[in-house]
C-alpha positions in Angstrom: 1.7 -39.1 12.2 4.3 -41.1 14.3 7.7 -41.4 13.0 7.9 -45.1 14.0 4.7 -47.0 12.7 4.7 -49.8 15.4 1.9 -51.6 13.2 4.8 -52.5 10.4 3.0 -50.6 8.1 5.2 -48.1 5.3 4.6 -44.6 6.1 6.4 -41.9 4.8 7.3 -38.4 6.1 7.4 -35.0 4.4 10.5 -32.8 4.5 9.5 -30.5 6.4 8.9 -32.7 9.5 12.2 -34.5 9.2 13.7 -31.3 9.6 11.6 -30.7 12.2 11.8 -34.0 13.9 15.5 -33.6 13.6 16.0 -30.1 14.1 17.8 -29.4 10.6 17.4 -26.9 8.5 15.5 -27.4 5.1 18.4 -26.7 3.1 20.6 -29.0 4.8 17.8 -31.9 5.5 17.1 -31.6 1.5 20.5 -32.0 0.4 21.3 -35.4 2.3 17.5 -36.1 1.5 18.4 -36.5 -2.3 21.8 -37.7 -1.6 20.3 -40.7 0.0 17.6 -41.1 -2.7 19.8 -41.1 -5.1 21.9 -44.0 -3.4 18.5 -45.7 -3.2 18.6 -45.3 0.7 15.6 -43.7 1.0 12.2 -44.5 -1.5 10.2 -41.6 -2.6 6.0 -41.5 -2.1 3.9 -38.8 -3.6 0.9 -38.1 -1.9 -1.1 -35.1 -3.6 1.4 -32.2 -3.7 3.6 -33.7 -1.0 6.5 -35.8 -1.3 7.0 -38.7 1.7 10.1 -39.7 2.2 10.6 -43.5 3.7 13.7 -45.7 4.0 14.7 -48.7 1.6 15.1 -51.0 4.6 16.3 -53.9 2.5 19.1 -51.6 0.9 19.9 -50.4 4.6 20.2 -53.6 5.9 22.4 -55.1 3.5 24.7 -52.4 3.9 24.6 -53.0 7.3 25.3 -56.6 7.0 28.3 -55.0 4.7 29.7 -53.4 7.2 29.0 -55.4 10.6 31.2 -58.4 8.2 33.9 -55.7 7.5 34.5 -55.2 11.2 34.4 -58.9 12.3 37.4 -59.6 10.2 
């Protein structure tokens, strides 16, 4: 499963490759991991006994937009 879906579609990725992707440890990855899914940065998608973790690009992007406005001033 490819980080980066270049077909637009909405995939997900367990924990467990994050961390791996990213070369964090599981303690540390699932900390931020439900930090940022409690700020609704990050949406939540069970699949059997996994959990897939995918980001809320509209919530990203407005904060974004938030930000890039904040600096131009």
């Amino acid at each position: 499963m490819h980080p980066f879906p270049k077909n637009g579609a909405t995939v997900g990725l367990p924990a467990g490759r994050i961390a791996s992707l990213l070369h964090i440890a599981s303690p540390t990855l699932s900390f931020h991991l439900k930090d940022m899914t409690l700020r609704n940065l990050l949406l939540q998608k069970r699949m059997g006994r996994e959990i897939l973790y995918l980001a809320n690009l509209p919530v990203i992007l407005s904060a974004l937009g938030v930000l890039v406005e904040e600096l131009e001033k």
